[in-house]
TIMI-2910 file (N, C-alpha, C, CB; in pm, 1 decimal, decimal comma, always signed):
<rs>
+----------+----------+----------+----------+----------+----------+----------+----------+----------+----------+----------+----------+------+
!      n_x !      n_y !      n_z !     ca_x !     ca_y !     ca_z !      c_x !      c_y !      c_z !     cb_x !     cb_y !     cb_z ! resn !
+----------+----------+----------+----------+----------+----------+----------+----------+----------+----------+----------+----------+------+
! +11537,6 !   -317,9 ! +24739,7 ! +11613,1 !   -439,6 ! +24761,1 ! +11528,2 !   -557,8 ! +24716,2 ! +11655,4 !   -454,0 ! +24909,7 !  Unk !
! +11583,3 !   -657,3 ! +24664,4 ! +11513,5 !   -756,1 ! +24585,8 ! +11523,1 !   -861,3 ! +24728,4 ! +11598,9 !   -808,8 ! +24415,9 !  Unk !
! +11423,6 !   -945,1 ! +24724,1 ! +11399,9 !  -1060,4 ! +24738,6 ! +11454,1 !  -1216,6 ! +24696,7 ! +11315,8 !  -1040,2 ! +24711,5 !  Unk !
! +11527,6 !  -1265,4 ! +24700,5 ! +11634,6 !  -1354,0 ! +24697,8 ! +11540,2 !  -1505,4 ! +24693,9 ! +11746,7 !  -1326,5 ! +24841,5 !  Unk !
! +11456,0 !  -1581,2 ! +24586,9 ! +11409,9 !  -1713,9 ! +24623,4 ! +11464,5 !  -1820,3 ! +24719,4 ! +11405,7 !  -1769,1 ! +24521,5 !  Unk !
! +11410,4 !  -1852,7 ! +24847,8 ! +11491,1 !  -1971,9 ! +24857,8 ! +11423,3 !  -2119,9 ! +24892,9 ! +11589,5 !  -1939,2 ! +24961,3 !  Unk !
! +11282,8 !  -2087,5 ! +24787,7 ! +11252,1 !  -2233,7 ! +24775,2 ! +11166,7 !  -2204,9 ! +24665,6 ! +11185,3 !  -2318,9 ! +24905,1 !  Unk !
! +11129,2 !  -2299,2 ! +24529,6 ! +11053,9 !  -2321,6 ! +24442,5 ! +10951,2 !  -2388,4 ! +24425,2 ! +11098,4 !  -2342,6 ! +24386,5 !  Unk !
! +10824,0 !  -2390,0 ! +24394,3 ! +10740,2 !  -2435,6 ! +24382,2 ! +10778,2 !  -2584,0 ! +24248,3 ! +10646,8 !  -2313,3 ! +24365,2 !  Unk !
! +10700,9 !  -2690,3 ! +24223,7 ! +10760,2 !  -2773,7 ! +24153,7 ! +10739,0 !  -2698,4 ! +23969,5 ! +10685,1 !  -2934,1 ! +24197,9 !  Unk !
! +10666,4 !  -2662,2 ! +24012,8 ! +10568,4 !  -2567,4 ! +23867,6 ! +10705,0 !  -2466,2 ! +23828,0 ! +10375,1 !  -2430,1 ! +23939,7 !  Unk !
! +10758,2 !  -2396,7 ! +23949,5 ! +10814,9 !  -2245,2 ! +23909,0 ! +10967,2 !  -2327,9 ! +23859,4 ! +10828,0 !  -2094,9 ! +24074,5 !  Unk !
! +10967,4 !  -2394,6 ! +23937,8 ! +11130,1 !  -2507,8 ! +23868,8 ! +11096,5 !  -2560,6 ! +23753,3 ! +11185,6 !  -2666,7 ! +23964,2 !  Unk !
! +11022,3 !  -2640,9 ! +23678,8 ! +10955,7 !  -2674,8 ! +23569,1 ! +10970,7 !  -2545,5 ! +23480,1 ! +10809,5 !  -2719,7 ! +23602,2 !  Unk !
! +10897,3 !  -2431,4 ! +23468,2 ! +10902,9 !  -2328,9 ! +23396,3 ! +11072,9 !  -2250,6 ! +23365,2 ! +10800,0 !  -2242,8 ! +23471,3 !  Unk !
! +11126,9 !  -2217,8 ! +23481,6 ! +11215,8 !  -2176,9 ! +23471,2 ! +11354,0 !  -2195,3 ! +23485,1 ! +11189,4 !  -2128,2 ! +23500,1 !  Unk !
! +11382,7 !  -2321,6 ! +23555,8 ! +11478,9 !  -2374,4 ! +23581,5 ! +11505,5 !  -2511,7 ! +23484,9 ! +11468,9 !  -2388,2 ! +23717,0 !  Unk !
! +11451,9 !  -2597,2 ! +23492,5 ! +11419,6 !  -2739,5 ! +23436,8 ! +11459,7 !  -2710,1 ! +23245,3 ! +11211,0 !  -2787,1 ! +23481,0 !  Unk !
! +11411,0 !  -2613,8 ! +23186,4 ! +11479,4 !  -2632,0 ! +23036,7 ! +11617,6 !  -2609,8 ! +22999,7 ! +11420,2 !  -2548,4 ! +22948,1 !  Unk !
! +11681,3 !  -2541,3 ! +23150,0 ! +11822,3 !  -2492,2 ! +23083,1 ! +11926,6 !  -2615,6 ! +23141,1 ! +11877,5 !  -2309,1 ! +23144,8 !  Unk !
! +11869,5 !  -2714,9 ! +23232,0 ! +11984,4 !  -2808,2 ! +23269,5 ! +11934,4 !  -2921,5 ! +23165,3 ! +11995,3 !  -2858,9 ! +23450,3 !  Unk !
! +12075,3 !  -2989,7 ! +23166,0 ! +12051,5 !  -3110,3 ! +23070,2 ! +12054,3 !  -3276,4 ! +23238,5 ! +12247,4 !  -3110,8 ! +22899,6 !  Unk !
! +12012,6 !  -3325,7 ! +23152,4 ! +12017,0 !  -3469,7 ! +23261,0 ! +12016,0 !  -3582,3 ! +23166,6 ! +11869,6 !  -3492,4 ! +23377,4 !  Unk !
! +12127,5 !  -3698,7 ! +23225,2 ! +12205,5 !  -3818,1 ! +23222,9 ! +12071,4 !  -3902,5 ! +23150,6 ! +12273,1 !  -3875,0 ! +23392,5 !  Unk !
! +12087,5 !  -3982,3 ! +23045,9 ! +11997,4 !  -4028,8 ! +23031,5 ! +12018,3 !  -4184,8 ! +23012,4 ! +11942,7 !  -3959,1 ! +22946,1 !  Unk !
! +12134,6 !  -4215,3 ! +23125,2 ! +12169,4 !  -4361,8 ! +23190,5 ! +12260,4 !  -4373,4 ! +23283,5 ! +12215,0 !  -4454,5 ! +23101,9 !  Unk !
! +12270,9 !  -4466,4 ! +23351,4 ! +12355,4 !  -4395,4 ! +23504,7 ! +12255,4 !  -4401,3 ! +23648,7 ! +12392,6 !  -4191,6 ! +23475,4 !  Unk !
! +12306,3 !  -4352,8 ! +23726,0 ! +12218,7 !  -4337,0 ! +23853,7 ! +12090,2 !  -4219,9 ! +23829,3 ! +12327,9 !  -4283,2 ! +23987,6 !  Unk !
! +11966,6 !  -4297,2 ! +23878,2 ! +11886,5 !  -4186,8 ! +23857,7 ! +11832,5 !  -4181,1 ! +24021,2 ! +11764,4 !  -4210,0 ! +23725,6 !  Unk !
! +11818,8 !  -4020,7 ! +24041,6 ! +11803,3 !  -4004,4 ! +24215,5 ! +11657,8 !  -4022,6 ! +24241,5 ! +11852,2 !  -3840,1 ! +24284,7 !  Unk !
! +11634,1 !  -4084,7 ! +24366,3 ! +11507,5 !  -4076,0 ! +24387,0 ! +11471,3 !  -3982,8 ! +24465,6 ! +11462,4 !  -4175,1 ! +24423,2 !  Unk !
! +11534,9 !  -3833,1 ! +24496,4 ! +11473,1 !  -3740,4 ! +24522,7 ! +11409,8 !  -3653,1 ! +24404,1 ! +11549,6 !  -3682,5 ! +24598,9 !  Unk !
! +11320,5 !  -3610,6 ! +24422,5 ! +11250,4 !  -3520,5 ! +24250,2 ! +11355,2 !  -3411,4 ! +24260,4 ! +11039,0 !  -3427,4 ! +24246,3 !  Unk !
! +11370,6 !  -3348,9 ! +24181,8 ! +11437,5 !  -3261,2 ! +24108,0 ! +11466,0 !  -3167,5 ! +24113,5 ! +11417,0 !  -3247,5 ! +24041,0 !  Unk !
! +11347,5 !  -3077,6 ! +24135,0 ! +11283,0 !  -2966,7 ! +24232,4 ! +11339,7 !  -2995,7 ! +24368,2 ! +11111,5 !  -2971,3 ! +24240,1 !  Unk !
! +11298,6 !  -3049,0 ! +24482,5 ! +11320,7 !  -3068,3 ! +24591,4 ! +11525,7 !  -3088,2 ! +24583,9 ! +11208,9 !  -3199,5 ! +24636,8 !  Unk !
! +11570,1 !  -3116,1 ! +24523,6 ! +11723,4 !  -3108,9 ! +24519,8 ! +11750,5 !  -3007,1 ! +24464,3 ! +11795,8 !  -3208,9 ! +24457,9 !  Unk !
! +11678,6 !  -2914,2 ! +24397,1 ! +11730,6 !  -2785,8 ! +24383,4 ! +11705,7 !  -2652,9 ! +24500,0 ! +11675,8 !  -2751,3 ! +24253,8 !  Unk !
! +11581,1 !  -2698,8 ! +24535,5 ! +11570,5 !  -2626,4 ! +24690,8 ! +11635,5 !  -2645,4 ! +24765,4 ! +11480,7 !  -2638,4 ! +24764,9 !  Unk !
! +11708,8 !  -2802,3 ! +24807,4 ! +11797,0 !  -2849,3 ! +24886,9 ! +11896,2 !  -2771,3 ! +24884,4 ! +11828,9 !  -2965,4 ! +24866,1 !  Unk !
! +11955,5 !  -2745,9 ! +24779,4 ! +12103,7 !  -2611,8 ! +24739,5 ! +12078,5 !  -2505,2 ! +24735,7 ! +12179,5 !  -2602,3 ! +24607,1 !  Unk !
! +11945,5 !  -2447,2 ! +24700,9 ! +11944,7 !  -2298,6 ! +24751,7 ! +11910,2 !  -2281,2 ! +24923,6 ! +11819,2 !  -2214,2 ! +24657,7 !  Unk !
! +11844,8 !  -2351,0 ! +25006,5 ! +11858,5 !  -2356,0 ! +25118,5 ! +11996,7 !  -2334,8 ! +25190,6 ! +11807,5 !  -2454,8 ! +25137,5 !  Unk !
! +12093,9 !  -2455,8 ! +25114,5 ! +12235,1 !  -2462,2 ! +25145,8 ! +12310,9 !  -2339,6 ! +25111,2 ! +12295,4 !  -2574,4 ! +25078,8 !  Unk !
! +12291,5 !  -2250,4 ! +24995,5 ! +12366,8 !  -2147,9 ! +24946,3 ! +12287,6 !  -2043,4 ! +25048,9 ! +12361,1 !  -2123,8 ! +24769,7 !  Unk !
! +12148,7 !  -2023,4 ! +25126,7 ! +12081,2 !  -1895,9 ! +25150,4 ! +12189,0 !  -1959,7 ! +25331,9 ! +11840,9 !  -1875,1 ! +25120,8 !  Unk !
! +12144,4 !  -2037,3 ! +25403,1 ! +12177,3 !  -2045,4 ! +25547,4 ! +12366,1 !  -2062,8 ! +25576,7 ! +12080,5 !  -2193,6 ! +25607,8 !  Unk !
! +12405,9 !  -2108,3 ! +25443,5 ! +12583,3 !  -2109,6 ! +25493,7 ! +12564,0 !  -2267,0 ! +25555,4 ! +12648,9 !  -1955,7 ! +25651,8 !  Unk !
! +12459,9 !  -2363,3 ! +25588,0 ! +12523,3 !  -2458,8 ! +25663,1 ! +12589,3 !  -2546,5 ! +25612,2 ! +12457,0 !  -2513,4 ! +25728,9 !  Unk !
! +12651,1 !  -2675,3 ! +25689,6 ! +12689,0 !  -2780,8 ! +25589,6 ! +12587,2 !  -2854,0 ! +25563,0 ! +12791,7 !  -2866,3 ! +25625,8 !  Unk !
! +12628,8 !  -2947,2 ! +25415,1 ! +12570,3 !  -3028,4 ! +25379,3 ! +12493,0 !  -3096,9 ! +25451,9 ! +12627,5 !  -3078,3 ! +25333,0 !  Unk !
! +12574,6 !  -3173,9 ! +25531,2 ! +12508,7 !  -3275,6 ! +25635,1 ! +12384,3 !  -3221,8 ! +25722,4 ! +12622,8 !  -3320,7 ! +25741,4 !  Unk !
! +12377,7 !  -3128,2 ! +25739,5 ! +12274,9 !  -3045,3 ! +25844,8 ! +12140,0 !  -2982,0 ! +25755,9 ! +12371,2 !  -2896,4 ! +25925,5 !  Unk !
! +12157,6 !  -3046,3 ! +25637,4 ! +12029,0 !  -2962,5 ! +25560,3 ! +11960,1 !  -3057,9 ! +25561,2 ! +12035,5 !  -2895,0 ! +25410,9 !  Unk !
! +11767,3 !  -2987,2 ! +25624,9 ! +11685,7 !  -3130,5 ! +25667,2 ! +11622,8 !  -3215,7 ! +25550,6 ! +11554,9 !  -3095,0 ! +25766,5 !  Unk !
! +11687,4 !  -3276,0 ! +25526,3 ! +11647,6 !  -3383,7 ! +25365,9 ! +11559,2 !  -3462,7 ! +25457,7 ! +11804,3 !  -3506,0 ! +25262,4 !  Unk !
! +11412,8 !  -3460,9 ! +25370,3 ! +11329,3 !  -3566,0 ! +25390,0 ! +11395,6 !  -3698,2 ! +25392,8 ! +11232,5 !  -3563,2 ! +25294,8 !  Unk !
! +11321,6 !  -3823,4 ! +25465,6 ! +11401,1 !  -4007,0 ! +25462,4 ! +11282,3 !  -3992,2 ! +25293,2 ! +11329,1 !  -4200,0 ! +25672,4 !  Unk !
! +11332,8 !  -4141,8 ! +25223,6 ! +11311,6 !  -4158,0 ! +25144,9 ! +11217,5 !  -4271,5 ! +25149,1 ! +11402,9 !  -4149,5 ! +25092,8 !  Unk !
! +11065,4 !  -4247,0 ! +25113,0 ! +11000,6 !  -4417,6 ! +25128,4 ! +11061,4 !  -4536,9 ! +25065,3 ! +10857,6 !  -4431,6 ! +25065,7 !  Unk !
! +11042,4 !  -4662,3 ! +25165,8 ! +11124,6 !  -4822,9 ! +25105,5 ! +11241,7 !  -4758,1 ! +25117,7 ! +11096,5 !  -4902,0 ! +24924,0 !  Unk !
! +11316,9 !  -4722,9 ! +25139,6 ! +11502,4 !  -4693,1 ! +25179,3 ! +11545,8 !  -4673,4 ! +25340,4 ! +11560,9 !  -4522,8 ! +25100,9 !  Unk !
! +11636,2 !  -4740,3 ! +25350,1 ! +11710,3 !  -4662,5 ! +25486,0 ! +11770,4 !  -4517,3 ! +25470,0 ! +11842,1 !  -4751,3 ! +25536,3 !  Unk !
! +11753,6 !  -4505,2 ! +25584,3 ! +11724,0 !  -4306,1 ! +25622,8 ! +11949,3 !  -4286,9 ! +25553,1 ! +11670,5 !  -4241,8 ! +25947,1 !  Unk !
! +11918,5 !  -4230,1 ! +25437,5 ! +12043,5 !  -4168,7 ! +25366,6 ! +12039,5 !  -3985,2 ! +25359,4 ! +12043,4 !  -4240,0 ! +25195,3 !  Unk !
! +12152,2 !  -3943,9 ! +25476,3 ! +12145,8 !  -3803,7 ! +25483,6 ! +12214,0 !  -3727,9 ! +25370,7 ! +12200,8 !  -3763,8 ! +25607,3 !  Unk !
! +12278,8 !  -3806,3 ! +25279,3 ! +12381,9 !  -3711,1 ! +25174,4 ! +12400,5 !  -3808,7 ! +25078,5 ! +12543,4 !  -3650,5 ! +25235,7 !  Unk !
! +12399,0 !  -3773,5 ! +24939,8 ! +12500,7 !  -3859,0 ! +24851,8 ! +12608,5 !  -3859,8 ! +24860,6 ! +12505,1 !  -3846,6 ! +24743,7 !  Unk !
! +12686,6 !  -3769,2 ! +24937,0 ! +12817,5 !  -3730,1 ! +24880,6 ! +12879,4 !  -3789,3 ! +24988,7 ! +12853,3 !  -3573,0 ! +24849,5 !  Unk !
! +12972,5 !  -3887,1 ! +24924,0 ! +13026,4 !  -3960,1 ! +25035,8 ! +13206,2 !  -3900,0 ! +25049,4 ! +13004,6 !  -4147,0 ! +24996,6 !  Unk !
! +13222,8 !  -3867,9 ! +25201,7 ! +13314,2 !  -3824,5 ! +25259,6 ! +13398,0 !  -3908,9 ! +25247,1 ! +13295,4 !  -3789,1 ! +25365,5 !  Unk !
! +13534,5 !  -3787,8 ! +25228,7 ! +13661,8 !  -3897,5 ! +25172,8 ! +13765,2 !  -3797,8 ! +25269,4 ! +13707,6 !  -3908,4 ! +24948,7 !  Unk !
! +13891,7 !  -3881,6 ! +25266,3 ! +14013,1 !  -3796,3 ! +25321,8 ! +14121,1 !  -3793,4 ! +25208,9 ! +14080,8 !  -3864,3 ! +25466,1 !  Unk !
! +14206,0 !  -3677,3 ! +25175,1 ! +14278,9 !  -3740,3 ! +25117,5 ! +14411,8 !  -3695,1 ! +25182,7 ! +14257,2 !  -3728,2 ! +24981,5 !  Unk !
! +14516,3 !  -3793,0 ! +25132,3 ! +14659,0 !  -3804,3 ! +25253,7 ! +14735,4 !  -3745,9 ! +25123,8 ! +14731,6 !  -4004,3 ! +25339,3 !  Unk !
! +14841,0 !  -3627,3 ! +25195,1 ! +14929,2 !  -3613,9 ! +25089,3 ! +15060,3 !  -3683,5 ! +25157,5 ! +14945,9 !  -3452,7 ! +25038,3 !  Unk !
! +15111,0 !  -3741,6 ! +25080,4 ! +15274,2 !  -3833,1 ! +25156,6 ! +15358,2 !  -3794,2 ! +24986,8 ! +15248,3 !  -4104,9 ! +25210,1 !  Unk !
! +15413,1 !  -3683,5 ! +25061,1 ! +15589,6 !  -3685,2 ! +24917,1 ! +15561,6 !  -3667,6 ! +24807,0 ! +15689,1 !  -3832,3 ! +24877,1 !  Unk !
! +15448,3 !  -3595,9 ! +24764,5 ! +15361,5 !  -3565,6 ! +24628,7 ! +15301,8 !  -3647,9 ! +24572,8 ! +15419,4 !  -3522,8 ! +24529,5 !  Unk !
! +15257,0 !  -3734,9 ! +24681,8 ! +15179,7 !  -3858,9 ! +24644,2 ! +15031,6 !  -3838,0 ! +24703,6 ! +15254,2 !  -3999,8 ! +24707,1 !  Unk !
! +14911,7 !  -3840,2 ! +24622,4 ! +14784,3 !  -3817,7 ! +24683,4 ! +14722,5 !  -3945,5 ! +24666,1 ! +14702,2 !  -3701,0 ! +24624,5 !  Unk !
! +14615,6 !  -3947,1 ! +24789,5 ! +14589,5 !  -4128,9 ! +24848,1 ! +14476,3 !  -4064,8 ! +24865,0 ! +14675,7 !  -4230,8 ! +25001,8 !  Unk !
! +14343,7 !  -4127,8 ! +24853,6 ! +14203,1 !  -4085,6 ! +24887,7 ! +14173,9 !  -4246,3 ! +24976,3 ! +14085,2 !  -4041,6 ! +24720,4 !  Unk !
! +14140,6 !  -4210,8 ! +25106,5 ! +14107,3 !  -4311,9 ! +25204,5 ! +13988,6 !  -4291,8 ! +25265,9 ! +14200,1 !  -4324,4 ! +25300,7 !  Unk !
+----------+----------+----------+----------+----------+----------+----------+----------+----------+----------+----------+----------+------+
</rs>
């Protein structure tokens, strides 16, 4: 039975991960490194939890931001979709 990674060294992401994604080269750039947001999702894919509950370091000079992903609702009314 294999062994399943569920965190990377910044080196082993660099080598093996890091040449096959492409990245935005204007736009929002994150100030979490790169590495550390890819551990962030294999953590999330190995434990099942939600988003919100995965322990993301605070960010120095920023107020403490637990997620990018900002929560939305959306209303269906009569085949009409409303994001509130």
């Amino acid at each position: 039975m294999s062994k399943i990674p569920t965190k990377l060294t910044e080196k082993q992401f660099m080598e093996h991960i890091d040449p096959y994604l492409s990245w935005a080269k204007r736009g929002f750039t994150c100030q979490i490194p790169r590495y550390k947001v890819f551990n962030y999702i294999l953590y999330w894919l190995h434990t099942g939890c939600q988003w919100e509950e995965i322990p993301i370091a605070s960010i120095p000079g920023s107020e403490k931001k637990r997620s990018a992903i900002v929560p939305s609702t959306s209303i269906f009314l009569a085949g009409a979709t409303m994001a509130v």
